[in-house]
ZAMARGU-4260 file (C-alpha; in steps of 0.2 Angstrom, whole numbers, plus 5000, padded with zeros to 4 digits):
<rodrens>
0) 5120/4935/4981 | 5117/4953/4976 | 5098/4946/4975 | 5099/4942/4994 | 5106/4959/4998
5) 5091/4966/4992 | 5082/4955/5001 | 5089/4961/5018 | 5085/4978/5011 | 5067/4975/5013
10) 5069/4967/5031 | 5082/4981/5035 | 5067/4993/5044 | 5063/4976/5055 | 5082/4973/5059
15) 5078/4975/5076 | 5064/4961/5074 | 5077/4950/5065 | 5092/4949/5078 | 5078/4946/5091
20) 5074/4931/5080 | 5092/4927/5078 | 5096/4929/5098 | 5080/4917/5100 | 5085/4904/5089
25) 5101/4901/5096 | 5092/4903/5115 | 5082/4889/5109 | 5093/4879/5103 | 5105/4878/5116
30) 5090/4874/5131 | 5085/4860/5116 | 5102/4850/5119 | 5102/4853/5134 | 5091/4838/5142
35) 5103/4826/5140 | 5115/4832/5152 | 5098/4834/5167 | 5095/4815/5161 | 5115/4812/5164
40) 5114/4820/5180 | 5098/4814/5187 | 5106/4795/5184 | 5123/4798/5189 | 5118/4810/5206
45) 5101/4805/5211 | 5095/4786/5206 | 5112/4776/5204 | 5118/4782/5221 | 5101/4779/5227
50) 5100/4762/5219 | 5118/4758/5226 | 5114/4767/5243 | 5100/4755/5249 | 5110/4739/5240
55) 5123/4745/5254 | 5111/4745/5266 | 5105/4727/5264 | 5119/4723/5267 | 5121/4733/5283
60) 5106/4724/5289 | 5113/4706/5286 | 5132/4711/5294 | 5121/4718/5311 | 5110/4705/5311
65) 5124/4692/5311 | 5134/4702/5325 | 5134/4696/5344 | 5134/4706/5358 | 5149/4707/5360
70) 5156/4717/5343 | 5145/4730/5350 | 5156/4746/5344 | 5156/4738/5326 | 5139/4737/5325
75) 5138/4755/5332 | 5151/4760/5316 | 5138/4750/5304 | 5124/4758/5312 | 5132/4775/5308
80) 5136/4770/5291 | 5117/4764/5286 | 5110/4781/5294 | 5123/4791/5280 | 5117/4777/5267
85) 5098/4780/5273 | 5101/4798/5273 | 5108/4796/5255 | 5094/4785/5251 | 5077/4794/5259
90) 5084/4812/5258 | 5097/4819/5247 | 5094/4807/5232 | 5077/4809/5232 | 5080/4828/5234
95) 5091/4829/5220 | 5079/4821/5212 | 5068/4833/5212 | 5077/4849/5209 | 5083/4840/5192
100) 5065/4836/5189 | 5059/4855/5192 | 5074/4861/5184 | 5070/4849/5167 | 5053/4855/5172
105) 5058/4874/5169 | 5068/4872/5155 | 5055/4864/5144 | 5045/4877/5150 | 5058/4891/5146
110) 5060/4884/5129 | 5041/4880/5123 | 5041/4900/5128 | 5055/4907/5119 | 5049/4894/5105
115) 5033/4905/5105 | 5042/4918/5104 | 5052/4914/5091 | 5038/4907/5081 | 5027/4924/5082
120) 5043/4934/5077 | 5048/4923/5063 | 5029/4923/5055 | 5028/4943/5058 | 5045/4946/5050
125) 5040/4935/5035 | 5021/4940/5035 | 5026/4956/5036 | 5041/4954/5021 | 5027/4947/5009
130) 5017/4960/5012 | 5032/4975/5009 | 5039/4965/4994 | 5020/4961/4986 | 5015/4980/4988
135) 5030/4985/4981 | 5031/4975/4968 | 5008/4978/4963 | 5012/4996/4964 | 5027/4993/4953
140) 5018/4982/4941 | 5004/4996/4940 | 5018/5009/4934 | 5024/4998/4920 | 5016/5002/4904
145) 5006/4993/4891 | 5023/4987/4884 | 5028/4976/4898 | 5010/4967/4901 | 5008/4964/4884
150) 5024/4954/4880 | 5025/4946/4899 | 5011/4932/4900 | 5001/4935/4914 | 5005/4919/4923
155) 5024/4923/4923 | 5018/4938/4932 | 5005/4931/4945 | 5018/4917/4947 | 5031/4932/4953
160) 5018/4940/4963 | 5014/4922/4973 | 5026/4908/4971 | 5041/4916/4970 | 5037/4927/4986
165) 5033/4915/4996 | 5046/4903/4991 | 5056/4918/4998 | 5045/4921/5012 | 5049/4901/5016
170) 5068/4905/5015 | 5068/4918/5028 | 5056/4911/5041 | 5057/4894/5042 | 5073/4886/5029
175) 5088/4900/5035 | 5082/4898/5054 | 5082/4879/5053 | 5098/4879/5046 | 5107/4892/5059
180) 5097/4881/5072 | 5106/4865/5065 | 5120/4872/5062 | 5122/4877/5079 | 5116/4861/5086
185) 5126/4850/5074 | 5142/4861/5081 | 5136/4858/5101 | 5131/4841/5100 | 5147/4836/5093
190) 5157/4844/5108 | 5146/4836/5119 | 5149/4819/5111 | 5167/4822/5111 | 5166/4829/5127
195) 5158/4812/5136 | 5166/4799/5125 | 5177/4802/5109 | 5179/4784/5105 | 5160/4785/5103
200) 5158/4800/5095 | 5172/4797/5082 | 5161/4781/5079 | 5144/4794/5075 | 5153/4805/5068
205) 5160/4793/5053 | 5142/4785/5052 | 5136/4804/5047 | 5143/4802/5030 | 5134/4786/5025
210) 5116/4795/5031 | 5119/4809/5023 | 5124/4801/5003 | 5109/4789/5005 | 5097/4804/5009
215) 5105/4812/4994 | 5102/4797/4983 | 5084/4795/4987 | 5082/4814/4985 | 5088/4814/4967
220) 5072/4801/4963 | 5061/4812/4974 | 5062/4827/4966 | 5060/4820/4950 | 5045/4813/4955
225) 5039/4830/4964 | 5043/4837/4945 | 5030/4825/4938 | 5017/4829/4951 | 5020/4847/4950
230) 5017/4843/4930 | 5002/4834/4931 | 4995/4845/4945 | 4995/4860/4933 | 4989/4847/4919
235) 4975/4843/4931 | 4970/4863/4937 | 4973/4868/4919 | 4958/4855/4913 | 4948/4861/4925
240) 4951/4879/4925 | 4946/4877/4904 | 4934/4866/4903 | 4922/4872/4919 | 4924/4889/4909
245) 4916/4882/4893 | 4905/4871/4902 | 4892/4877/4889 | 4900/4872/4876 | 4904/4852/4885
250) 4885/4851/4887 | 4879/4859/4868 | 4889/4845/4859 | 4887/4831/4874 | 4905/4829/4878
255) 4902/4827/4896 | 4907/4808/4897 | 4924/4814/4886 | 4929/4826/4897 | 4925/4814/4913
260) 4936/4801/4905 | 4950/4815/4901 | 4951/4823/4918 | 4952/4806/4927 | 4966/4798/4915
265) 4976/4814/4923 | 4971/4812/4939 | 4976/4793/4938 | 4990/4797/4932 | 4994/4811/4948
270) 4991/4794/4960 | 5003/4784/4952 | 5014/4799/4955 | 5008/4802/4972 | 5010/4783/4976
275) 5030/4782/4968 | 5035/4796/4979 | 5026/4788/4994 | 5036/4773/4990 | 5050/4783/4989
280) 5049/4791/5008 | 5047/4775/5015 | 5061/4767/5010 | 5072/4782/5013 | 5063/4783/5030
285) 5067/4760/5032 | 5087/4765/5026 | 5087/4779/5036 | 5080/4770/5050 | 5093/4757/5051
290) 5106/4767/5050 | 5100/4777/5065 | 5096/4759/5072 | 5116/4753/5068 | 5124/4768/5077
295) 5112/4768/5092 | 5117/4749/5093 | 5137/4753/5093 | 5134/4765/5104 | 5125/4754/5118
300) 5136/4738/5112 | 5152/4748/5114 | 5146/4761/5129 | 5142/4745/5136 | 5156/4738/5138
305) 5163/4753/5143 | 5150/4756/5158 | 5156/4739/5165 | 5173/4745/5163 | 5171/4760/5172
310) 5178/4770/5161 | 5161/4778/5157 | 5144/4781/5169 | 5127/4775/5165 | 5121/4793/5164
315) 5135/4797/5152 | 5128/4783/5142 | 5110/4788/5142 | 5115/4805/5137 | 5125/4798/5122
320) 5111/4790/5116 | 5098/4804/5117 | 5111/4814/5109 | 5114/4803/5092 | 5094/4810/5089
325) 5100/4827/5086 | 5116/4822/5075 | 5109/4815/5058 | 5093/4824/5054 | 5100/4841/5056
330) 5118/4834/5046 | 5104/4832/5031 | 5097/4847/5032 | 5112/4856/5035 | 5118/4848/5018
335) 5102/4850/5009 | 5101/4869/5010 | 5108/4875/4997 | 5098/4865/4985 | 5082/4877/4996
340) 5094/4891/4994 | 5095/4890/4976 | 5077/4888/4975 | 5076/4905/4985 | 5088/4913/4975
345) 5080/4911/4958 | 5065/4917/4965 | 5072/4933/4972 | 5081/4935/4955 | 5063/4933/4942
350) 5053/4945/4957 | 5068/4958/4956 | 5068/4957/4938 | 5052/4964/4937 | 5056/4979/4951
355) 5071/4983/4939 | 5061/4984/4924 | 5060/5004/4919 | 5040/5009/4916 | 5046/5019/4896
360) 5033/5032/4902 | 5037/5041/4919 | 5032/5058/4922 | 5043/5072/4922 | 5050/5079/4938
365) 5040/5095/4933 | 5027/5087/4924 | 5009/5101/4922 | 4994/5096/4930 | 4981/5095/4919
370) 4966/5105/4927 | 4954/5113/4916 | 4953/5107/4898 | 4946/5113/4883 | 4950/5097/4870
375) 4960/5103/4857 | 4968/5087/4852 | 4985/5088/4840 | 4995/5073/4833 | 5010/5082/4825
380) 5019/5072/4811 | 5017/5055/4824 | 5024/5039/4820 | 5027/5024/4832 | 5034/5005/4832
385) 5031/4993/4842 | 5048/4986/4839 | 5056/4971/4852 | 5051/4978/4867 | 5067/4980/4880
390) 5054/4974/4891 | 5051/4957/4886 | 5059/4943/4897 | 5076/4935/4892 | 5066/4919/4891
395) 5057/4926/4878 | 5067/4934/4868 | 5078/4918/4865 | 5079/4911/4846 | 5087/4895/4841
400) 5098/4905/4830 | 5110/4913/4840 | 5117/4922/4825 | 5097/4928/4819 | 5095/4946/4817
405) 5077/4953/4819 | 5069/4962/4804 | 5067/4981/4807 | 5050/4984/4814 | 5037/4992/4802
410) 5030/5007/4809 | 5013/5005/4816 | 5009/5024/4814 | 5020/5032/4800 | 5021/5053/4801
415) 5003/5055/4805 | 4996/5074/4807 | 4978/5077/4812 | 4973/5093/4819 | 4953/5091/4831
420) 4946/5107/4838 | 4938/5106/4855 | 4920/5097/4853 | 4924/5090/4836 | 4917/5072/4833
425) 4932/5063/4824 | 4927/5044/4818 | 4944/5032/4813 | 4939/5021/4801 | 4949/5007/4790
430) 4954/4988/4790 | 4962/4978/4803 | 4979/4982/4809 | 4980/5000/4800 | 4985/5010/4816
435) 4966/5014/4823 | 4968/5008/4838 | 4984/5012/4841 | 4983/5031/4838 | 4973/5031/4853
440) 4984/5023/4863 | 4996/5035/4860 | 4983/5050/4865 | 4979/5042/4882 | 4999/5038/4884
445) 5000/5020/4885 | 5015/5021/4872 | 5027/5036/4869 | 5027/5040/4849 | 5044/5037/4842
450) 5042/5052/4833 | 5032/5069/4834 | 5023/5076/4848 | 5004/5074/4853 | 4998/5090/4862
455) 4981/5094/4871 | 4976/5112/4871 | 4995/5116/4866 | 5002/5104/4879 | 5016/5091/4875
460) 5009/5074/4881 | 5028/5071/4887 | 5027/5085/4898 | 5008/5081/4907 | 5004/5073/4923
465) 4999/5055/4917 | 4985/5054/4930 | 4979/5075/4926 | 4980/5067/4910 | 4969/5053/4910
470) 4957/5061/4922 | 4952/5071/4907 | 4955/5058/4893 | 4942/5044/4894 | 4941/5025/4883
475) 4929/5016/4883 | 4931/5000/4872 | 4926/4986/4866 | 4926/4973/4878 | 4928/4983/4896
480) 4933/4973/4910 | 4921/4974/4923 | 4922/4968/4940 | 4911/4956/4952 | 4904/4971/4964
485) 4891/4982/4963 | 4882/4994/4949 | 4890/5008/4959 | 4904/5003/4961 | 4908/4996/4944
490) 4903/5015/4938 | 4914/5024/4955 | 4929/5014/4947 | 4929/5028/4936 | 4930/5042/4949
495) 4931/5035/4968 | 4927/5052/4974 | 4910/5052/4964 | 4893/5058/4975 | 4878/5045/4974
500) 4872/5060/4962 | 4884/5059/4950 | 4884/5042/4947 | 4866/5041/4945 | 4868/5059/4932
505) 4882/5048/4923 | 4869/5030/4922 | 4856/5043/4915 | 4868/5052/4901 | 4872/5032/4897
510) 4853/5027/4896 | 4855/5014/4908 | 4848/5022/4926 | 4828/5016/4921 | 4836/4997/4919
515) 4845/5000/4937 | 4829/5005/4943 | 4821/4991/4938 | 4833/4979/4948 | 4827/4974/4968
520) 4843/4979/4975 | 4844/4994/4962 | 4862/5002/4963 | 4868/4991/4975 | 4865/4973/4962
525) 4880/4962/4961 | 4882/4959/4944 | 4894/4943/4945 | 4910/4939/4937 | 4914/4948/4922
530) 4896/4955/4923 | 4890/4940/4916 | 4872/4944/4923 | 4871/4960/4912 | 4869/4959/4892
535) 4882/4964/4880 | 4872/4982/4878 | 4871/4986/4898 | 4890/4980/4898 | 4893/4993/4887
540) 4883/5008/4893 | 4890/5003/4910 | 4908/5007/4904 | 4900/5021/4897 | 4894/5027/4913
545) 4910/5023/4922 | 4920/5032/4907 | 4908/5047/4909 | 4910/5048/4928 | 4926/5058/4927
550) 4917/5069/4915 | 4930/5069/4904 | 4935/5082/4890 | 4941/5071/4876 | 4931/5054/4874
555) 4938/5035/4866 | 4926/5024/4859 | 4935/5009/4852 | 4923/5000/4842 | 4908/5001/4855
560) 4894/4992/4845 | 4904/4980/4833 | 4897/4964/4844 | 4880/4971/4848 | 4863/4969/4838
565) 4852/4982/4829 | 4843/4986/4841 | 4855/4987/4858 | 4868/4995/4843 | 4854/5008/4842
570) 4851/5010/4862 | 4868/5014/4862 | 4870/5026/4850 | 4856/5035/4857 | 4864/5037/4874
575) 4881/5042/4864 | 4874/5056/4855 | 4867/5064/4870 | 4887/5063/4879 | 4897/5065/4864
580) 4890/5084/4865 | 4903/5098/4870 | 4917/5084/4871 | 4930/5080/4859 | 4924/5064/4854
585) 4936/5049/4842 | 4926/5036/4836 | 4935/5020/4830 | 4924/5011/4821 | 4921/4994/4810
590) 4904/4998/4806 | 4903/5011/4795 | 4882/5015/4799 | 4891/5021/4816 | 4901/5033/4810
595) 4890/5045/4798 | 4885/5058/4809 | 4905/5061/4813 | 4910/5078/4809 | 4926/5072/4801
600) 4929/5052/4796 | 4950/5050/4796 | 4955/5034/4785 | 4968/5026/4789 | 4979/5011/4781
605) 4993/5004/4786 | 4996/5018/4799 | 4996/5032/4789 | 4982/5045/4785 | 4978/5042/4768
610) 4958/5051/4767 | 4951/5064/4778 | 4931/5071/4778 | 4914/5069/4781 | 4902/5053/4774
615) 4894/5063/4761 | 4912/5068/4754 | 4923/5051/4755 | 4907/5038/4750 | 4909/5048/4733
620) 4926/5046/4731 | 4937/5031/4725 | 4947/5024/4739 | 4948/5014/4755 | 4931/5021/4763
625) 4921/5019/4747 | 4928/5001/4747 | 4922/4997/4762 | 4907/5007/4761 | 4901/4997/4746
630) 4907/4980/4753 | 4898/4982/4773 | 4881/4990/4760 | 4881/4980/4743 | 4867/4970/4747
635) 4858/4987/4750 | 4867/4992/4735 | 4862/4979/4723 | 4843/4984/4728 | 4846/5001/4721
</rodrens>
């Protein structure tokens, strides 16, 4: 329960909101039960007197009609008494009548209207929780560092973000209030049913029990099935999602009729699904039914009976019956839940998981802002594990060996030092997994070193803004993300205070302004999901741009020009010469044709520093850069 605790903690600000919604649900409530009794009253007041009243006065009618002149002061006595029954009759039953009417009139009315109300505070509160808890829980997820979203798979955190919210969301606005408003109803109901007739009610009431366990014996196989659609649903999206995504590839090796015949054996087998589960309702809704039908047939056999008796009025009657409507349905649903509860509840407990976890880099409370800075980068005797992140879910860090202890991590970094004066061009070069990639990591602060301290211009990364920090620390790697708007504002991502100037200044430093140009819509292009309509050279220059829009004093390129050919390889190393100038500049690098130029080339293997110098130095001496100098060369080698 301490999950929903913190759940009133969000609606807390709108507690005001809530009790209004709380005061209207029971308003409504009540003013729904309370029909019955205007339909008792109207039968029992109004149209059996009235019925009854000109029955009378038939018979009035005959007595005077038989009367001689003589019997004139009994006739004058039945005279008198068919002018009350006529005045019974044409006036006040008919009256009655109609101020029952208008009053059922102006309940209704009442009650559609605080129903409105209710309705628009209800969907405000919870509209307005989703929004609170989503925000809070985005700007969370953007404080959590690379730890976290590496070891959480991104559908466990998008499921948290939707599902789980709005399963909440559904808690709050429409399962609590329904079950407050049949709870009250259950509880009013029965008091009126005791209240008219408690042989009949006692009768209802025992009924209740035999509704209820068929409901819950039909849900069992329900929910199952619900389970299997819910499976072969995500089965169904999961096909699509992959294979529309490598549409290409379906068509290059003619797999179309394949896939066709896959996707349709799941989507046959979601209707036979869909089909059990309709099955399923309807026979819940036929047993259901005629145990509805059985207790609405005691009640008129046995009201009947008691009706002829006296011992109960029409009215009372019709009101009974109307009444048994709001006994079973809401008896189920009061009953049902906490199964909805418990559904709630583990949501609340997986979306508050992830506002517990800690972000492992916070600032300081007096963290420096970093304004102006020169780019004297030093990694001092650094090491760094990766480890079993605290992080990782407790789904994920299960084992089926309870007793299994995990090995020691190996460090990913091991006691590195490296000293780089401001404007020095520093290349990182070695094989796969040796720590390249990593180092820079721990310069732009996604990671914290286990060990040792990285400073810029004498400056304790630990004790630096992060955001002053990475305003002046730019990567650009690999494969950048870019997103489906325009030029401008794929390059403003970098800075959103840019001028129009400077983006164009930071597309000319990255040698892609003239191929803007060129475009109809210029600047202002869409360039689609994923820039897919930009080649893998423009992708990269327009990461360079958007890197060089901050104008940053220390520059990341990870592995720029791996995937591109010769001559976009050359393009971009054009454009990276000319803004590698006066900034301190690390270069990881596969190839090592890019890398020749660099002032220094550190080598790294298995995360330690084991060669630094320039080309000219380290391709004459034996060790890892000679070896892999001679293996990406030989064929230019052997020539020589």
């Amino acid at each position: 329960m301490r999950s929903f605790r913190r759940v009133l903690e969000f609606l807390h600000p709108y507690r005001g909101r809530v009790a209004l919604a709380v005061f209207l649900t029971l308003l409504v409530t009540a003013f729904q039960i309370a029909p019955p009794r205007l339909f008792q009253a109207a039968i029992d007041t109004a149209i059996t007197p009235a019925v009854k009243a000109q029955a009378k006065i038939r018979d009035i009618d005959a007595q005077i009609a038989k009367l001689s002149g003589g019997e004139a002061a009994q006739a004058t006595a039945l005279t008198k008494e068919r002018a009350a029954l006529d005045r019974i009759s044409q006036t006040e039953a008919p009256n009655r009548l109609m101020w029952l009417a208008l009053s059922l009139f102006g309940l209704v009315a009442f009650r559609n209207l605080m129903s409105y109300l209710l309705s628009y505070h209800l969907n405000w509160i919870g509209n307005r929780f989703v929004f609170d808890l989503r925000f809070a829980l985005w700007k969370h997820l953007q404080k959590l560092s690379l730890t976290f979203h590496n070891q959480t798979q991104t559908g466990k955190i998008m499921a948290r973000a939707t599902g789980d919210i709005e399963l909440i969301q559904g808690l709050i606005q429409g399962q609590l209030v329904t079950f407050i408003s049949d709870l009250v109803t259950l509880v009013g109901v029965t008091l009126m049913l005791f209240t008219l007739q408690w042989k009949l009610a006692l009768i209802i009431v025992l009924l209740i029990p035999f509704y209820v366990v068929s409901y819950l014996l039909f849900l069992k196989h329900i929910r199952e099935v619900s389970q299997l659609q819910r499976k072969y649903w995500d089965e169904m999206l999961g096909k699509l999602a992959e294979k529309i995504a490598g549409i290409g590839v379906v068509k290059a090796f003619v797999r179309e009729d394949h896939e066709t015949q896959s996707f349709m054996s799941t989507v046959k087998q979601k209707f036979g699904v869909d089909m059990r589960q309709v099955h399923l309702n309807r026979r819940l809704g036929l047993v259901s039914g005629v145990i509805s039908a059985l207790g609405t047939g005691v009640v008129y056999a046995y009201g009947g009976t008691l009706v002829q008796g006296n011992t109960m009025t029409t009215g009372e009657l019709v009101a009974f019956t109307f009444y048994i409507g709001f006994v079973f349905n809401p008896a189920v649903r009061v009953v049902d839940f906490n199964n909805a509860l418990q559904w709630a509840v583990s949501a609340m407990e997986r979306v508050f998981q992830t506002l517990d976890t800690r972000p492992e880099i916070e600032d300081k409370p007096d963290a420096l802002n970093l304004r102006e800075v020169r780019g004297d980068v030093v990694f001092d005797n650094v090491s760094f594990s990766y480890g079993e992140s605290k992080h990782a879910p407790d789904d994920d860090r299960r084992s089926s060996d309870p007793d299994r202890v995990p090995p020691p991590a190996r460090d990913a970094i091991h006691e590195v030092t490296l000293r780089v004066k401001s404007g020095e061009v520093v290349a990182l070069v070695g094989h796969s997994g040796a720590g390249k990639s990593t180092l820079m990591n721990l310069l732009m602060r996604f990671y914290e070193p286990t060990h040792g301290r990285i400073t810029v211009d004498g400056h304790d990364l630990r004790d630096v803004r992060l955001e002053s920090l990475r305003r002046r620390v730019a990567m650009v790697a690999q494969e950048n993300v870019l997103f489906s708007v325009s030029l401008a504002e794929n390059v403003r991502y970098g800075n959103r205070e840019a001028t129009d100037d400077e983006v164009v200044s930071a597309c000319i430093a990255a040698d892609l302004h003239d191929f803007i140009v060129s475009l109809p819509e210029g600047y202002e292009t869409m360039i689609g999901e994923h820039g897919i309509k930009l080649s893998g050279g423009q992708k990269q220059r327009l990461a360079l741009a958007r890197a060089l829009v901050t104008d940053p004093a220390v520059l990341i390129l990870d592995d720029v020009t791996s995937a591109l050919d010769g001559e976009t390889e050359h393009r971009v190393q054009e454009a990276l010469r000319k803004v590698m100038k006066g900034r301190t500049t690390f270069i990881i690098a596969h190839r090592l044709s890019s890398v020749v130029e660099a002032d220094r080339i550190v080598v790294l293997e298995e995360g330690q520093i084991v060669d630094v110098g320039p080309h000219s130095e380290l391709v004459d001496k034996p060790g890892v850069y000679q070896e892999l100098y001679q293996e990406q060369f030989k064929s230019v080698l052997a020539l020589t």
